[in-house]
N, C-alpha and C positions, 0 to 999 in steps of 0.2 A: 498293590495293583500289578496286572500282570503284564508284559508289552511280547506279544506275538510277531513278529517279524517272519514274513513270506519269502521262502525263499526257495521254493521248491521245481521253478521251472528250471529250461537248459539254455537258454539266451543263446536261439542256435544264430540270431542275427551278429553274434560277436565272435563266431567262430573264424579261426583257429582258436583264438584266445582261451573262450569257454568250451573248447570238445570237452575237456576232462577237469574243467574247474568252475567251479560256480563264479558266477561274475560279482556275487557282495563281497568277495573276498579281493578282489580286483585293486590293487592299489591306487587311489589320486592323491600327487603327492606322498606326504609319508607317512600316512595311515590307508588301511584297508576302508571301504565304503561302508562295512560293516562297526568298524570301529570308530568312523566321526557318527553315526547313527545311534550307536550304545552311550558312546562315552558322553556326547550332546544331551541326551535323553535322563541317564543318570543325574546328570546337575538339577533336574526338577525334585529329586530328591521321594519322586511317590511309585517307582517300581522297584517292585522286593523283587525280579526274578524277571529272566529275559528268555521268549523261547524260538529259537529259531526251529522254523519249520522246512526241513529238506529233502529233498527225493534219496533214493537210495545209493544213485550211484555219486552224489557228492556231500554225505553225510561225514564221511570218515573227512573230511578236509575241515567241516564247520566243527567235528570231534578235538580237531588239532587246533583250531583257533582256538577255541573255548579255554583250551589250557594255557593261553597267555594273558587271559583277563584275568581280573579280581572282581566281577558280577558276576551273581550267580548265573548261572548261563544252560537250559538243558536243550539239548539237539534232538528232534522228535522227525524219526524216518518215515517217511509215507507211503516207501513198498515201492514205490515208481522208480522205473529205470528207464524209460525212453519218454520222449515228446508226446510221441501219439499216448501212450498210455497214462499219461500227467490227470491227476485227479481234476487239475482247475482249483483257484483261490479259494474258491467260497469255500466247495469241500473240503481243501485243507484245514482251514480252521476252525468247521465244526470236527474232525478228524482229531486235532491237537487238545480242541475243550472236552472229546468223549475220551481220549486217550487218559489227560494226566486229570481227569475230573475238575477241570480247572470251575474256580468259582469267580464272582466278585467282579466289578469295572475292569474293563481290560483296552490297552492300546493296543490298535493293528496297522504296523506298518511294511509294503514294501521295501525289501533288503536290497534295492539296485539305485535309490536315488542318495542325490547330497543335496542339501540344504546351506545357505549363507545365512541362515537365522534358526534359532534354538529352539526345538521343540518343544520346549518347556513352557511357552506363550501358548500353543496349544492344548496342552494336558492343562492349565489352569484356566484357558477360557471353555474348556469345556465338563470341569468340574464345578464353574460357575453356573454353567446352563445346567447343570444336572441329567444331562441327557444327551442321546446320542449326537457325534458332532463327527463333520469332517473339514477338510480345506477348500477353499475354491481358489481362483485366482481368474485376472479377465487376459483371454485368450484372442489375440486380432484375427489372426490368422485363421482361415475358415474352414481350409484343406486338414489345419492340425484339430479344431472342432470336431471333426469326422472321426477321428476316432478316440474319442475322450467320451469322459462321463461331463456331463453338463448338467446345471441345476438352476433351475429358477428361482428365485427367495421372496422373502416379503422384507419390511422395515427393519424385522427384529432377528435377520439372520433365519430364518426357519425356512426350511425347504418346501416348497409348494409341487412342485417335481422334479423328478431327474430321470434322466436317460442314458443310456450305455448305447455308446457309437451312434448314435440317429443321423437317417440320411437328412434331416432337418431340424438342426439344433435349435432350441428356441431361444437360447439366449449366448452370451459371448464368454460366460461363466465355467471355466472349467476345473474338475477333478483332481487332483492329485492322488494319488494309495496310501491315505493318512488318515485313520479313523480312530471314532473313541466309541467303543461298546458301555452300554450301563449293563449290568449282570441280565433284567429284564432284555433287552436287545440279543445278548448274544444267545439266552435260551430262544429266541424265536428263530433262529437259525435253518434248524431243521423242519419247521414250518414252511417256510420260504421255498426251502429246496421242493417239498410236498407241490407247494403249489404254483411249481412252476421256472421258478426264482433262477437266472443265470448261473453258472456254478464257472466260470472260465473266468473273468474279471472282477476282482474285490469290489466292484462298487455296484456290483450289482446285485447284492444284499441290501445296500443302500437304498437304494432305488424303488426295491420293495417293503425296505423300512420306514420311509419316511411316508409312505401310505397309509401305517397302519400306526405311528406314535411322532410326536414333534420330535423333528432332528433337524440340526439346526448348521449351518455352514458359515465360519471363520475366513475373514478377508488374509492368506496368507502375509504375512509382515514382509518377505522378503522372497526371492528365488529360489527355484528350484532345481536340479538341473537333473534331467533325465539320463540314462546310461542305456540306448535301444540299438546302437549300432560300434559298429568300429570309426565310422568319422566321428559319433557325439560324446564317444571313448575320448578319443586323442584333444576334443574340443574342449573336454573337462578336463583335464589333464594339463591344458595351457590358461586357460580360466581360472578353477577355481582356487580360492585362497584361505578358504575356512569359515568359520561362523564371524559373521562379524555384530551382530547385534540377539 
């Protein structure tokens, strides 16, 4: 299996930090955000090959990371040099599946969050479902609703809807950038975008996918911690302490 990691925007909200360095590369504590991400992911034992996707102007840094792991690791450049001209998520990763012909089940995660539990609870609850699968988590806060992806479910985890940013979420269920493609899922990709399909937010393949086949959404086990600004920088930075379950 393959695991796709996003990483191609400019996190102009973290600057100075990020002018000229990608923020997964960002140290908490004493590994890179990138590195509790791989090395976490690895212990489930089912990705042969990890591909980070990066704009062009911070390719050559994910090049230089690459050569301190022992995963296989290929860095796939998207031609983008600024903000304004950023393909958007969804495109990147039909971009990386048309580029290395990639086939087969694939995880898709964004490269700027940390996790306090293993994402290996995910790749196995979602090779149980046999089908496409993301995270939710329940969200209080109404103001942060607004801009999440939100999903409404049934009994058995399966999504009945989902929405990217709604001025009226319908439920308190929110999103994370944690998905599991089945091979059928990510060839409908370029469909999506055909008809319509947001191309700036990874979940907004989702959104469109779960209309058209069961996908199914996982009670995260544990927190998240998001990296959007320079306070929630420094916030993780005093917080977090690693995977603990």
């Amino acid at each position: 299996m393959k695991c796709l990691i996003l990483a191609a925007g400019y996190a102009t909200r973290l600057y100075p930090l990020t002018e000229n360095f990608p923020k997964p590369l960002l140290k908490v504590g004493e590994k890179t955000i990138l590195d509790w991400l791989v090395d976490d992911i690895d212990t489930s034992k089912e990705i042969d090959e990890y591909i980070v996707i990066s704009n062009h102007k911070y390719a050559p840094h994910f090049e230089e990371w690459e050569k301190t792991k022992t995963q296989k690791i290929t860095v796939v450049d998207d031609g983008t040099s600024t903000n304004e001209t950023r393909l958007g998520a969804v495109k990147d990763i039909q971009f990386a599946i048309e580029k290395l012909h990639l086939k087969g089940d694939m995880l898709v995660i964004a490269g700027d969050n940390v996790l306090d539990f293993s994402l290996a609870k995910f790749v196995s609850y979602a090779k149980e479902k046999n089908a496409p699968c993301i995270m939710r988590y329940y969200e209080a806060d109404e103001k942060k609703l607004l801009k999440c992806g939100v999903v409404t479910i049934d009994d058995t985890d399966k999504i009945l809807n989902m929405t990217e940013k709604s001025p009226t979420p319908a439920t308190h269920w929110c999103t994370p950038p944690f998905y599991y493609y089945t091979e059928e899922a990510a060839n409908m990709i370029g469909q999506a975008i055909e008809n319509g399909c947001g191309t700036d937010a990874p979940g907004s393949f989702i959104a469109w996918l779960c209309q058209k086949t069961d996908t199914y959404a996982m009670e995260m086990p544990g927190s998240r911690y998001d990296i959007g600004n320079l306070e929630s920088y420094q916030k993780v930075q005093s917080q977090y302490s690693g995977i603990k379950k």
